[in-house]
C-alpha positions as CSV (number, residue, x, y, z in Angstrom):
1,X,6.4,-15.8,-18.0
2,X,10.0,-15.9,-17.0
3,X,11.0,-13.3,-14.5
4,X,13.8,-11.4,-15.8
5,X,15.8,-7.7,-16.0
6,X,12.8,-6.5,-18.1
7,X,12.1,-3.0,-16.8
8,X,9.5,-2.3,-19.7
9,X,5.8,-2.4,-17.7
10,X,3.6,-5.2,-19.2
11,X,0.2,-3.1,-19.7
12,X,-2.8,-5.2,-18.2
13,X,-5.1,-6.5,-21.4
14,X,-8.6,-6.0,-19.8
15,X,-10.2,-2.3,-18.3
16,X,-9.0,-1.6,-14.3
17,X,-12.3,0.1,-12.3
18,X,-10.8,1.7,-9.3
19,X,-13.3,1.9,-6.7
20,X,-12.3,5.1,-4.2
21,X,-10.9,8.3,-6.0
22,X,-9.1,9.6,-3.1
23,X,-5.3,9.8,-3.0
24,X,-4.4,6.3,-4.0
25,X,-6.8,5.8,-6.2
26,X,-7.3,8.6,-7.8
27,X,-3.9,8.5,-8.8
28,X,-4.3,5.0,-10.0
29,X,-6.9,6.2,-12.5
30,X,-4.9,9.0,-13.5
31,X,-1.4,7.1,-14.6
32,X,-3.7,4.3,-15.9
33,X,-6.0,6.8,-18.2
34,X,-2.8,8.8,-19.0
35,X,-1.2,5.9,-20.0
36,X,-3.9,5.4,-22.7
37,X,-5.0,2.4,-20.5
38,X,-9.2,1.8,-20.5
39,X,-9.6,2.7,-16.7
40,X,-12.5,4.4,-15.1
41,X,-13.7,4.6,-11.1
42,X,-16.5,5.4,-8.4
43,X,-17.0,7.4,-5.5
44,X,-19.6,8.1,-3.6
45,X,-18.6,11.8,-3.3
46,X,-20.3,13.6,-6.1
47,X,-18.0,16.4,-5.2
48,X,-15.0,14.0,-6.1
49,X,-16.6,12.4,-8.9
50,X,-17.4,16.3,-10.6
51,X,-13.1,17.0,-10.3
52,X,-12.4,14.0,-11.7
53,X,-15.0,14.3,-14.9
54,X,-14.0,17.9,-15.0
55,X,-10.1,16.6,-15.0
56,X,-11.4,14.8,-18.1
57,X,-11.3,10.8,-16.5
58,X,-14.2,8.6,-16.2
59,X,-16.2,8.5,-13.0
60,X,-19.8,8.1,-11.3
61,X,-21.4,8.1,-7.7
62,X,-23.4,5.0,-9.1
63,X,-22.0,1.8,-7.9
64,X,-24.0,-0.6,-9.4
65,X,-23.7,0.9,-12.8
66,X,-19.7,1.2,-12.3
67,X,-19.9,-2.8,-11.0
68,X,-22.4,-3.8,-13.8
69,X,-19.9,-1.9,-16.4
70,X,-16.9,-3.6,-14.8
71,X,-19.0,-7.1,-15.0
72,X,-19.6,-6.3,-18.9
73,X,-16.0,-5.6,-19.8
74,X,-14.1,-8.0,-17.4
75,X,-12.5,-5.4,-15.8
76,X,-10.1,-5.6,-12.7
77,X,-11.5,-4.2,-10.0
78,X,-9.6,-2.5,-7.2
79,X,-10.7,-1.6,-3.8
80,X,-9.3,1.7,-3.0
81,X,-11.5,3.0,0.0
82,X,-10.3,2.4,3.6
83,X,-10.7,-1.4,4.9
84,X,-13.4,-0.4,7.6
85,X,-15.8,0.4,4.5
86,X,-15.2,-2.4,2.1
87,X,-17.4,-5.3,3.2
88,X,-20.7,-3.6,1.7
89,X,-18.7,-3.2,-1.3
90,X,-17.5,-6.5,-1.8
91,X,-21.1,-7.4,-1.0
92,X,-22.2,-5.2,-4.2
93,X,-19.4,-7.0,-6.3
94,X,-20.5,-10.0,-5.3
95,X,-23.9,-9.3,-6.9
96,X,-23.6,-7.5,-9.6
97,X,-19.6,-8.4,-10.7
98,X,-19.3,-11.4,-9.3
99,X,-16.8,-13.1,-11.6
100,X,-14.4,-10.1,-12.2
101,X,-10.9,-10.3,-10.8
102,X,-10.4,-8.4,-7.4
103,X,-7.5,-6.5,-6.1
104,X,-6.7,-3.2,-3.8
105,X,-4.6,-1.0,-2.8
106,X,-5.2,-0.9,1.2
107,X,-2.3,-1.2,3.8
108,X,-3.0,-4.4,5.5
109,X,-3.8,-7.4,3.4
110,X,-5.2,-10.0,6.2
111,X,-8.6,-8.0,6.9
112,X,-9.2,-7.5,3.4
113,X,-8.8,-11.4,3.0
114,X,-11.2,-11.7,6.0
115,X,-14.0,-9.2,4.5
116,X,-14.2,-10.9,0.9
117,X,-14.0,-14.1,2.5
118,X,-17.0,-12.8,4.5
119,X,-18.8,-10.7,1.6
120,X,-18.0,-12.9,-1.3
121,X,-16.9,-16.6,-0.4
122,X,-14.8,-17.6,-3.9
123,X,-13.8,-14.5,-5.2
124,X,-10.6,-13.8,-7.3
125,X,-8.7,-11.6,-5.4
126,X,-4.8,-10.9,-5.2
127,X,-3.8,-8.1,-2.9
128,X,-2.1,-5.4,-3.3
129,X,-0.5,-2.5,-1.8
130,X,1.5,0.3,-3.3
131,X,4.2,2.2,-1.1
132,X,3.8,5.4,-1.4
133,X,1.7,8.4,-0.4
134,X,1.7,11.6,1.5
135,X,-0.2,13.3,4.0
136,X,-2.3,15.2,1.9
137,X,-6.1,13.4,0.9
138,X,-8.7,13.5,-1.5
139,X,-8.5,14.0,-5.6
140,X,-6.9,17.5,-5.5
141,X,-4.2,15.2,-3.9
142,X,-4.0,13.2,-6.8
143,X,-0.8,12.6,-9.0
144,X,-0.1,10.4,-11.6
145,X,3.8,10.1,-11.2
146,X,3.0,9.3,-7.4
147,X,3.7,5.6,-7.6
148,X,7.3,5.9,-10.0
149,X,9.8,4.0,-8.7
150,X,7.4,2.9,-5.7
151,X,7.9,-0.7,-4.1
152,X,4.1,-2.6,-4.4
153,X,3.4,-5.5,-2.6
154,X,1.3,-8.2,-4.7
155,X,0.0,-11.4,-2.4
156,X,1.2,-14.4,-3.5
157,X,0.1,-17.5,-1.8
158,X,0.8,-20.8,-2.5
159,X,-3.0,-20.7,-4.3
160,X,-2.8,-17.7,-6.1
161,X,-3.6,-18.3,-9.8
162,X,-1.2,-17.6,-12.3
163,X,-3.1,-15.3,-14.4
164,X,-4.4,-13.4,-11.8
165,X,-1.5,-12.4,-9.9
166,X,0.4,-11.2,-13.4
167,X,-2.3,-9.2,-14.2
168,X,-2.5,-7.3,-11.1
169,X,1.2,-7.4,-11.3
170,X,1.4,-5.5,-14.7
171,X,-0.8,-3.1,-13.3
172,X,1.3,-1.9,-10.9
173,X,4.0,-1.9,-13.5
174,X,2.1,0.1,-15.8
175,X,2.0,2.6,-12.7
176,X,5.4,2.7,-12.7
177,X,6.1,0.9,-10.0
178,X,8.5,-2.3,-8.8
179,X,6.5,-5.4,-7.7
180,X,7.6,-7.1,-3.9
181,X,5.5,-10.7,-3.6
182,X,4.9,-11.5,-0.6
183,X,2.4,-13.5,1.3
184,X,-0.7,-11.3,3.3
185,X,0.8,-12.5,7.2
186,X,4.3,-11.1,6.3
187,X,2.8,-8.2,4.7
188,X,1.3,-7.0,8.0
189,X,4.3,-7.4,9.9
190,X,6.5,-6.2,7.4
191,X,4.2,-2.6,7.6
192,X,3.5,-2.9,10.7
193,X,7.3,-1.9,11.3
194,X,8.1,0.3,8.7
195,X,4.6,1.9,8.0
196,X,2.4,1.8,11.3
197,X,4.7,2.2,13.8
198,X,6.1,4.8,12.6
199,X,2.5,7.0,12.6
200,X,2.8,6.4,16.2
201,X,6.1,7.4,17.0
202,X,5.7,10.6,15.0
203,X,2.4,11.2,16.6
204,X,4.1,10.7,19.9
205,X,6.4,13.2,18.6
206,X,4.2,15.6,17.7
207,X,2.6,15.7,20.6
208,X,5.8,15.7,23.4
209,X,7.2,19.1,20.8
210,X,4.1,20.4,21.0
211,X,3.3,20.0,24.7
212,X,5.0,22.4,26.4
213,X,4.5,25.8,24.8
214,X,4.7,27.5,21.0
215,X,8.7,28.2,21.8
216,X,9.3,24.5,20.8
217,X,7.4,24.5,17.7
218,X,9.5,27.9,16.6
219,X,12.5,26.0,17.0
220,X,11.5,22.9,15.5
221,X,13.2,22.2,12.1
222,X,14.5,19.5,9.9
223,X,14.5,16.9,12.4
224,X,10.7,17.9,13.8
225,X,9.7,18.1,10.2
226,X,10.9,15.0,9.1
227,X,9.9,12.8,11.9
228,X,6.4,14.0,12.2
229,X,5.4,14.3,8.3
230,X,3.1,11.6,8.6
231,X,1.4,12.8,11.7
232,X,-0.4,15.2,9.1
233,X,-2.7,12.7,7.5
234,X,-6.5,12.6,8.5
235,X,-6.2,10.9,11.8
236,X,-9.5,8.6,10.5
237,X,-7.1,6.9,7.9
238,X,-4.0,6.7,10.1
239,X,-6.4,5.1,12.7
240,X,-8.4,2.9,10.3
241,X,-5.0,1.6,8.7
242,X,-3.2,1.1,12.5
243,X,-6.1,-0.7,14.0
244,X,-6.5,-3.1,11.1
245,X,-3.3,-4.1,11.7
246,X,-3.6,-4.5,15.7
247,X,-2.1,-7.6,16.4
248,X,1.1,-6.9,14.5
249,X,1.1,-3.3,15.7
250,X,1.1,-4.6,18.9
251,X,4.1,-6.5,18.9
252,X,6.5,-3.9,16.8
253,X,4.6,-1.1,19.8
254,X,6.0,-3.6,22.4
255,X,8.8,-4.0,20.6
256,X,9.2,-0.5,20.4
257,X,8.3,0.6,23.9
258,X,10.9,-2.0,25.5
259,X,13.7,0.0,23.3
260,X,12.7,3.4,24.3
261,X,12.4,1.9,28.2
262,X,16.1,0.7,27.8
263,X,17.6,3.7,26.4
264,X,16.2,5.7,29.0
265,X,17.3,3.5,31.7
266,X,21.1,3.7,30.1
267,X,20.9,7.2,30.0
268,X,19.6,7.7,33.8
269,X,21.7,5.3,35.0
270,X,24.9,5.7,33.1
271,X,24.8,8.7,30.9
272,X,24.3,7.6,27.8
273,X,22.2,6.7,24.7
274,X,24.7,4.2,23.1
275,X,23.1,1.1,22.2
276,X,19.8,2.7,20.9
277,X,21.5,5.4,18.6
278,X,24.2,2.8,17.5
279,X,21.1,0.3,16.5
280,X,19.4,3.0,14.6
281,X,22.0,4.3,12.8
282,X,23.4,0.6,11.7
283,X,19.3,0.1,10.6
284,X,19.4,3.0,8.8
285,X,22.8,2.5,7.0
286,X,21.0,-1.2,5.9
287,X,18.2,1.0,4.6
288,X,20.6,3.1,2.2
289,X,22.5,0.2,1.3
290,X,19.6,-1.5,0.0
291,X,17.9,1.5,-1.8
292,X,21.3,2.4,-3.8
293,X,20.7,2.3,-7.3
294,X,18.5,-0.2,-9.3
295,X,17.2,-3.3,-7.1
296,X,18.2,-6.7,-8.1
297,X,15.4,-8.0,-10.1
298,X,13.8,-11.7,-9.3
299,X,15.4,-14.1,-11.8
300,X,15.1,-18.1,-12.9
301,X,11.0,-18.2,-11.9
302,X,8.8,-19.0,-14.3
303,X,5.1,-18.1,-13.2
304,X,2.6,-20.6,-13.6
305,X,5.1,-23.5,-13.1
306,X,5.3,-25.4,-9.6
307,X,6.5,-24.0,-6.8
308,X,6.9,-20.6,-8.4
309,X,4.8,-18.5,-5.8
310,X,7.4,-19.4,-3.2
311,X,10.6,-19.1,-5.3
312,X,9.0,-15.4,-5.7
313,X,8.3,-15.4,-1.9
314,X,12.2,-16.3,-1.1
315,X,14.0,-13.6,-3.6
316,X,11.5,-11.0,-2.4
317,X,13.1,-11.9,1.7
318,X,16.8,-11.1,-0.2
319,X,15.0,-7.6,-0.9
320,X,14.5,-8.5,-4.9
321,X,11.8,-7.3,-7.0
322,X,9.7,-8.4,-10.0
323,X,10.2,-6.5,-13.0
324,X,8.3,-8.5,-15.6
């Protein structure tokens, strides 16, 4: 297939099992199901599993059933629970599913390599990870529109099969969603900046408004509101998504840390703010450029022909998108 200007979603030809009904992928299920796409999912939660079936989608607190179904249909399989619980997963896929095609939608993508190869040595997997969310958790959470107009990172290594990468591809087009390729190492340093960091700084935030007395939490509006949204989600996820990511935390924290350290000293010791402000706000202007109106859709690759996971590697670094 021949990237093009194509917004039409490809739908995916075999059934999606969505392992993990919270947020993300109880959402998934929901625009896949609602879509009149064959989609169905686990949990472990019977709680979870109860709203869903009452909600009128497919789901079951038995894994190995939902693995062997998913082994009888060909189904993709996506990992939707947070990366510190996936290994005994994979494990179960690897028994019971062990030739179905893997993908999921966690926030780093270099432990989730590390556990399947781990946990299931061979397996077909191309990551994924859709970019978008809230701070709210669990199925009542869910929403089918959540991932419209959202970017989605799909792994593409210089090994990544064809067939496998568009399928997990048209899945997250059938979701509504624009397609970023991008290999796993650039992945976690891309959200480490603009995703992990910036649970930290609002946590930081939070906690410096809140510090003092309630007077400062009366007060605190807009900017306070804003800057600290994400400091609302269940500190186990914001912690199990931050320390997967360590390493390239750790140098966007540094990173961060040596700013703050230097607009400090400017301001002690001449009064001013300058440089930091002025570097935000040009970031933030390149933001806005970027984001107005459609994004300029990959072109001239055709997928399955040499060299085409790093042509789609390069126009995703000019900020294009695959559209199918």
């Amino acid at each position: 297939m021949t990237a093009d200007s194509s917004s039409s979603p490809s739908a995916p030809t075999t059934p999606v099992c969505v392992l993990g009904l919270g947020l993300i992928g109880g959402s998934l299920l929901r625009v896949l199901h609602d879509a009149g796409h064959d989609a169905f999912g686990y949990n472990r939660s019977s709680a979870t599993v109860d709203a869903a079936t009452a909600d009128g989608y497919r789901a079951s607190t038995d894994l190995v059933a939902t693995l062997r179904r998913a082994a009888e249909t060909d189904a993709v399989v996506v990992l939707a629970t947070p990366v510190t619980t996936i290994e005994p997963i994979v494990s179960d896929i690897s028994e019971h599913a062990p030739g179905v095609l893997l993908t999921d939608v966690i926030s780093v993508k270099q432990e989730v390599e590390k556990v399947i190869a781990r946990a299931h040595p061979g397996a077909r997997y191309v990551g994924g990870h859709p970019m978008a969310g809230t701070s709210r958790s669990g199925w009542a959470a869910t929403d089918p529109t959540l991932f419209r107009g959202a970017m989605w990172a799909v792994t593409t290594t210089d090994h990544t099969d064809a067939d496998d990468w568009l399928a997990v591809a048209s899945i997250a087009r059938l979701a509504g969603s624009q397609v970023v390729p991008v290999a796993p190492d650039a992945h976690d340093r891309a959200v480490a900046a603009i995703s992990h960091m910036p649970h930290l700084t609002a946590a930081a935030t939070a906690a410096v408004g809140a510090g003092e007395s309630d007077l400062a939490l009366r007060l605190a509006a807009g900017s306070f509101r804003d800057g600290t949204r994400v400091a609302g989600t269940a500190p186990a996820l914001q912690r199990a998504m931050i320390e997967a990511n360590g390493t390239a935390v750790l140098n966007v924290l540094s990173e961060t840390i040596d700013r703050l350290i230097a607009a400090r000293d400017e301001l002690r010791d001449h009064g001013t703010a300058e440089i930091l402000v002025d570097d935000g706000h040009r970031a933030r202007s390149a933001y806005e450029r970027l984001h107005e109106g459609s994004p300029e859709p990959i072109s001239g690759v055709a997928i399955g022909e040499p060299g085409w996971q790093e042509e789609l590697r390069r126009q995703a670094h000019q900020g294009r998108v695959w559209v199918g």
